[in-house]
C-alpha positions in Angstrom: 4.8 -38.9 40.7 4.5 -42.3 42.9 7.5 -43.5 40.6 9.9 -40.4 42.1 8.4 -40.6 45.5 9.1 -43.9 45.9 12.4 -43.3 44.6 13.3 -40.7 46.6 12.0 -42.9 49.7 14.8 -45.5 48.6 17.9 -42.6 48.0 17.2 -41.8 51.4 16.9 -45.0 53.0 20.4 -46.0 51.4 22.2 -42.8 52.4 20.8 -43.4 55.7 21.8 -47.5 55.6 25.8 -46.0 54.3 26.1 -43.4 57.4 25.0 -46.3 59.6 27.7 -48.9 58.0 30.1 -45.7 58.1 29.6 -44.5 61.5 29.4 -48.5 63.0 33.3 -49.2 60.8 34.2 -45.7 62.2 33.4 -46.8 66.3 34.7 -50.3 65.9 38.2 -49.0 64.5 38.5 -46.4 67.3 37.3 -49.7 69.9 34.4 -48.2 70.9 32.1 -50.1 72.7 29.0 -51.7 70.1 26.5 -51.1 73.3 26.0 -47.3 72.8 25.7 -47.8 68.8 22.9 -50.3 68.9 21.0 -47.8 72.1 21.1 -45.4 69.2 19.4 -47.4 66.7 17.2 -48.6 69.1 16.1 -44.7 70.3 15.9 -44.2 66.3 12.9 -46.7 65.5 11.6 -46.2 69.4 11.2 -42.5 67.7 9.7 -43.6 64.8 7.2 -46.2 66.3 6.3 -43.2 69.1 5.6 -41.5 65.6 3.8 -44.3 63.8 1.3 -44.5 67.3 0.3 -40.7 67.4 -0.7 -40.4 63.6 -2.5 -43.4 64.0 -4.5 -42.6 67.3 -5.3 -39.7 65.6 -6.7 -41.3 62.9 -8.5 -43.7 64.7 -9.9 -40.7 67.1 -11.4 -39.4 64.0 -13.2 -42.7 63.0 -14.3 -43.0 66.9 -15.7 -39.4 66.2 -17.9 -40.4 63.5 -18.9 -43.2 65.1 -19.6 -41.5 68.7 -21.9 -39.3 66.4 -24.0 -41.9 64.4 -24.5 -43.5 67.8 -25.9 -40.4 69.2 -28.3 -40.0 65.4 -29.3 -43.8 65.6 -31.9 -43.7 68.2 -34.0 -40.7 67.0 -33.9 -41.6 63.5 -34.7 -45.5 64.5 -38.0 -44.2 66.3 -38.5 -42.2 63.5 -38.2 -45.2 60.5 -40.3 -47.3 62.9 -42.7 -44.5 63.7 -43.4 -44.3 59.5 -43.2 -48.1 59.7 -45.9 -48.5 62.0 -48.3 -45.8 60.1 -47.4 -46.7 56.6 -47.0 -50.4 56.5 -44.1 -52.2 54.8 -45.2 -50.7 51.1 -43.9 -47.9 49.6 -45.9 -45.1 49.4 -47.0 -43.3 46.1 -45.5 -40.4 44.5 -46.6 -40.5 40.8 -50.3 -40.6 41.4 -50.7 -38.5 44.4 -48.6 -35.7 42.1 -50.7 -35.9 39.2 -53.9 -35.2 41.2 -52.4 -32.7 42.7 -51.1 -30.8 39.6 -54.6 -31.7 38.7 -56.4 -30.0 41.3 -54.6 -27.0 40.6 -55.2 -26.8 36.8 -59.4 -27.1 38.0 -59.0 -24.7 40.0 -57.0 -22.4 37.4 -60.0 -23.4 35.2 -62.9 -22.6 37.7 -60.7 -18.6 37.7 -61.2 -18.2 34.3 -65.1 -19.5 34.5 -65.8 -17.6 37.9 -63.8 -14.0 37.3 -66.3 -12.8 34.4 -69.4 -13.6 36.6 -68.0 -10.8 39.1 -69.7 -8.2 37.3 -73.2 -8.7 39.1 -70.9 -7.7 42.3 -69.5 -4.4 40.6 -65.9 -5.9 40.4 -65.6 -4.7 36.7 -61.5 -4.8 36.1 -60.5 -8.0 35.1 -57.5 -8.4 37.3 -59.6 -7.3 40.3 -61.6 -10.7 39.2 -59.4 -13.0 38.7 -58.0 -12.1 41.9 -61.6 -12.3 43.3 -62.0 -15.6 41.7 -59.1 -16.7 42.9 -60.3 -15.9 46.8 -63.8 -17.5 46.4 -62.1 -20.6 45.1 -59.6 -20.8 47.8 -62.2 -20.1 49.9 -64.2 -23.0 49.0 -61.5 -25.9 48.7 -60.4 -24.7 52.2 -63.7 -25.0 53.9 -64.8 -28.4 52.4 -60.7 -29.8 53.1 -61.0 -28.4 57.0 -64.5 -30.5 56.9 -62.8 -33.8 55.4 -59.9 -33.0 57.7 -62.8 -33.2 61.0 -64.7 -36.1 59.9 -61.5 -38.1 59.6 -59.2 -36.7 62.3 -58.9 -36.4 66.2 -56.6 -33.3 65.9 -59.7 -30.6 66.3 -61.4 -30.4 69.8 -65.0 -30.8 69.6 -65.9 -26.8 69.0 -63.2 -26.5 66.4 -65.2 -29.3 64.7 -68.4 -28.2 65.1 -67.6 -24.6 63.8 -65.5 -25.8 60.7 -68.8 -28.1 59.6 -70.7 -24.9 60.4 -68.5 -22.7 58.1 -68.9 -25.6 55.5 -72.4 -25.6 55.4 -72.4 -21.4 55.1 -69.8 -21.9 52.5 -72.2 -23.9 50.9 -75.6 -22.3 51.1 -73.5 -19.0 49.5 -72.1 -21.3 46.7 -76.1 -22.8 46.2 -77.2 -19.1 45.7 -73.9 -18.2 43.8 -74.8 -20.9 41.4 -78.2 -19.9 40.7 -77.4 -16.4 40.4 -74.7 -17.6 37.8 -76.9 -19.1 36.0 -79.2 -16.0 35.8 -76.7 -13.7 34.6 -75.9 -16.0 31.6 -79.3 -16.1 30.6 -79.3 -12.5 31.2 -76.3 -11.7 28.8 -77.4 -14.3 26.6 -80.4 -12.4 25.5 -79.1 -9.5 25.5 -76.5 -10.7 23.1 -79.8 -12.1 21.1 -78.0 -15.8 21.5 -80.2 -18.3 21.0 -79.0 -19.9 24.7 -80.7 -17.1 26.6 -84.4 -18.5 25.5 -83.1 -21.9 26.5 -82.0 -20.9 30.0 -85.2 -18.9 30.4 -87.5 -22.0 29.0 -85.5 -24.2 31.2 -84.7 -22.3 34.5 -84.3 -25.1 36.8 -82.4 -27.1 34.7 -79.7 -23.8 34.2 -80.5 -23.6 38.1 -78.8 -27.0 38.9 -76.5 -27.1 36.2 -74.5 -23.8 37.6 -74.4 -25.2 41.2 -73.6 -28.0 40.4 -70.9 -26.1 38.9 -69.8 -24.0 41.5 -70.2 -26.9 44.0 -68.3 -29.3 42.4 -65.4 -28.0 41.8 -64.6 -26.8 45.2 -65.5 -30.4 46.3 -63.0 -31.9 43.8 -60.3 -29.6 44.7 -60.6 -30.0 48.5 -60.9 -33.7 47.7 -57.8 -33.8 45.4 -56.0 -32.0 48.2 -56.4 -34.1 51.5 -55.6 -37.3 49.0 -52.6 -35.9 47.4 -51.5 -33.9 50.6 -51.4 -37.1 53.2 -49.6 -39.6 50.4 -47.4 -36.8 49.8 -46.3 -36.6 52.8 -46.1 -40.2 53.8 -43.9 -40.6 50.3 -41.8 -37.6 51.9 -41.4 -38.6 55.4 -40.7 -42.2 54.1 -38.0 -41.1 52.1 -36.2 -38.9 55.3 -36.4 -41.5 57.2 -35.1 -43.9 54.7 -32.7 -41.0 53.5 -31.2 -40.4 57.2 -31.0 -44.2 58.2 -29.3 -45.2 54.9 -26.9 -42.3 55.2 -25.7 -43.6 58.8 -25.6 -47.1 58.3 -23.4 -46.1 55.4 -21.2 -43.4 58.0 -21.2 -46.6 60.5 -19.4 -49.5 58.2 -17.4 -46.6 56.0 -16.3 -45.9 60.1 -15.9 -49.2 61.1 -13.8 -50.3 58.3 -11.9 -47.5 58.1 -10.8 -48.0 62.0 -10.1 -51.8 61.3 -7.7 -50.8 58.5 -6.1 -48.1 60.4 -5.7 -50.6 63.2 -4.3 -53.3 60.9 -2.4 -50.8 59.2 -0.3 -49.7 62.4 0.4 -53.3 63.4 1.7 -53.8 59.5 3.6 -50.7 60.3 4.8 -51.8 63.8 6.6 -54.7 62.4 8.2 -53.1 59.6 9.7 -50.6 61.9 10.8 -54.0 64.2 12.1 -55.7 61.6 13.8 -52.8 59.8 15.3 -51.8 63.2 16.8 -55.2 63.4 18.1 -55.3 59.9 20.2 -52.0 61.2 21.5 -53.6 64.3 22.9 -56.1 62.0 24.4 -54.4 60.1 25.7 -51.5 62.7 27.3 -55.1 64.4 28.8 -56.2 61.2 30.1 -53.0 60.2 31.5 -52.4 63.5 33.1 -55.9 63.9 34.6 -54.9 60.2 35.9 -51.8 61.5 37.5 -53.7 65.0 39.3 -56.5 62.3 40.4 -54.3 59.2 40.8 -50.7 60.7 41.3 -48.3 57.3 44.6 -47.1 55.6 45.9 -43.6 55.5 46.5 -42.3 52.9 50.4 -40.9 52.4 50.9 -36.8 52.9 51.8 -36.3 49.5 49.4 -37.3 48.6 47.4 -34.0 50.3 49.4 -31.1 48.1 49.0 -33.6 44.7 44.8 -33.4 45.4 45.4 -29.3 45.7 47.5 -28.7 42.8 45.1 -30.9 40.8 41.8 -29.1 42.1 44.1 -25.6 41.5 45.1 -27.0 37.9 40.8 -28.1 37.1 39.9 -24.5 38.3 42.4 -22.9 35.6 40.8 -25.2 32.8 37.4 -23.3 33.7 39.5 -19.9 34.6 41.6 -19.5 31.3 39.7 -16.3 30.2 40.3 -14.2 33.5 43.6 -11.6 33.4 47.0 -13.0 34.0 47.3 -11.7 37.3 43.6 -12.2 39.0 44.1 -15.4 37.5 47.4 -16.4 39.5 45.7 -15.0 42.6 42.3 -17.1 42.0 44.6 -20.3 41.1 47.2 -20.1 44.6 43.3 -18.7 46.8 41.6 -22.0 45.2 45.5 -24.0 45.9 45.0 -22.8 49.3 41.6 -23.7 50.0 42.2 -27.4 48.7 44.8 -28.0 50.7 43.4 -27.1 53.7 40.6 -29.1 53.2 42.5 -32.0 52.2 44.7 -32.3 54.9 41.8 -32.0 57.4 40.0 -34.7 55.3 43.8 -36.4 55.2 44.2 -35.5 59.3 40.9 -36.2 60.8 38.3 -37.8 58.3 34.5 -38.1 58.6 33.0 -41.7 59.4 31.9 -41.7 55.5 35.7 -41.1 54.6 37.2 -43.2 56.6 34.6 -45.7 56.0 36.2 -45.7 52.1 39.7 -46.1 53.5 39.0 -49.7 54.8 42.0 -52.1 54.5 40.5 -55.2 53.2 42.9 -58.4 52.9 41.9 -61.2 49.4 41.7 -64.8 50.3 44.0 -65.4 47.0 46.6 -62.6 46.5 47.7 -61.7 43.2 51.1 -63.0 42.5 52.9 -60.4 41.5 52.2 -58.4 44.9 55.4 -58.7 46.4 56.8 -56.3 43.3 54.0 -54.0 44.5 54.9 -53.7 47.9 57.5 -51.0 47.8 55.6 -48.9 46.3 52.2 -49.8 48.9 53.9 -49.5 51.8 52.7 -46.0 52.5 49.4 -47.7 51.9 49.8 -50.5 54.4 47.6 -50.6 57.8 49.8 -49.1 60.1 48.5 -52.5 62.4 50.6 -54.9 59.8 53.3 -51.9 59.5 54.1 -52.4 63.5 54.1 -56.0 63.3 
């Protein structure tokens, strides 16, 4: 694809470069001034360097744009990255661990469901699902109001009422989870007898011990859970703000020098271009001045008149080789139309030829003439430059 881009970039150029040389030998045989001509050419790559400057301002505008906009992003995410910086220190905060406790605290509290729901019955919630959603509550319940009493023995953000109510509600929470306990520990030794298990005189022998043993139970695991939450919660979000910030200062440093490079090689690139359109544009002067100071010394031939029928008959004659098929008489009135038509375009091409054919006509003189010529020249005369003929 780049091969027949490229080559269709250099067809054009030389069909441009051959109208120049045409159109420069055409003006300087008809002693027309060189001034006007090289204006032209000058207008031509004034054009294209007018060109060259939009495309690339509006390039550049675009890498201004992005830059314009990280500018504006830079401050608030700076403040940001030092605002983490200044909390977290220059470590980087843990992910791994703070996850696994997490996905750990919620696997004890699945487990404290599956313990608690059955133990529902002394409340007359006999479906299952009504318990385990139950359970589910009363554990929720009790992680909540031991993490809102970590969160007020550690942190300023509740006034002093909030704090004192939430330890309040803490220390409810726990007195019903006391009695819950020893309840729950009645009720097993309850079914455990009644089931004639062997446990059930146990529990009964040993009452307190069973006593301690279920709150313990029911205590803990609230405690654990609410524990597992405020550690896992506050790393967890120090390893998430830590990565935004790192995330959004990362991403515009890498906008900023993708920007800033990619305005240096837009400006290089249009001073590359600059000159190529300068010295290009002076390579067609050149040759516009050559060609035209060829044109002004060798002027072009004309061809004889005859020679304007032969070129007919001989297009008329090709379009019968194609032709031989058609019917005798459309075929004589295609051949004498197509006669017709060649002619006419011969003699204009004969009368009043384009830059590009007279440009083909030039009269060019050898340094060493062959030296047989003067046998020739009978027959070139019709040939000669009517400039030598009237000398």
């Amino acid at each position: 694809m780049f091969s027949k881009l490229f080559s269709e970039i250099l067809t054009r150029r030389k069909r441009d470069i051959r109208h120049l040389e045409a159109e420069a030998f055409y003006q300087g045989a008809h002693a027309v001034e060189i001034k006007p001509g090289l204006n032209e050419v000058q207008a031509r790559f004034d054009k294209q360097e007018a060109r060259l400057n939009q495309q690339s301002i509006q390039r550049q505008k675009q890498f201004e744009t992005v830059l314009d906009h990280v500018n504006e992003l830079w401050a608030p995410v700076e403040k940001l990255c030092r605002a983490v910086h200044e909390r977290i220190g220059d470590h980087i905060p843990p992910f791994l661990l703070p996850m696994l406790i997490a996905l750990s605290s919620v696997f004890i509290g699945i487990a404290e469901v599956i313990l608690l729901a059955p133990a529902l019955d002394m409340i007359y919630i006999a479906q299952y699902s009504q318990q385990v959603f139950s359970a589910i509550g009363l554990v929720l319940v009790g992680g909540l109001a031991y993490h809102l009493a970590w969160e007020s023995l550690l942190s300023e953000k509740f006034n002093r009422l909030w704090r004192l109510a939430i330890r309040l509600f803490a220390v409810v929470v726990t007195a019903i989870l006391i009695c819950w306990g020893i309840l729950r520990g009645m009720q097993v030794a309850f079914a455990a007898k009644v089931m004639q298990n062997p446990l059930g005189d146990f529990l009964s022998e040993h009452s307190v011990l069973s006593a301690v043993f279920f709150v313990f139970l029911s205590l803990a695991i609230p405690v654990v859970i609410a524990a597992a939450t405020h550690y896992s919660f506050h790393h967890l979000r120090d390893w998430w703000e830590w990565k935004t910030a790192n995330s959004q200062m990362n991403r515009l440093i890498r906008l900023r020098v993708s920007a800033q490079k990619g305005l240096e090689s837009e400006k290089e690139r249009l001073i590359h271009g600059l000159k190529e359109i300068a010295h290009e544009c002076s390579e067609w002067k050149a040759a516009y001045r050559l060609n035209h100071e060829r044109g002004g010394k060798h002027g072009a031939i004309q061809e004889p008149y005859w020679m304007v029928p032969l070129k007919a008959t001989l297009t008329m004659l090709a379009a019968l080789a194609f032709l031989w098929w058609v019917p005798l008489p459309l075929l004589g009135i295609i051949d004498w139309a197509v006669w017709i038509a060649a002619f006419l375009y011969f003699r204009r091409q004969w009368h009043s030829p384009s830059p590009e054919e007279f440009f083909e006509l030039e009269h060019v003189s050898f340094a060493v003439p062959a030296k047989d010529q003067g046998n020739h020249n009978p027959l070139l005369a019709p040939f000669r430059n009517p400039k030598e003929l009237s000398r």
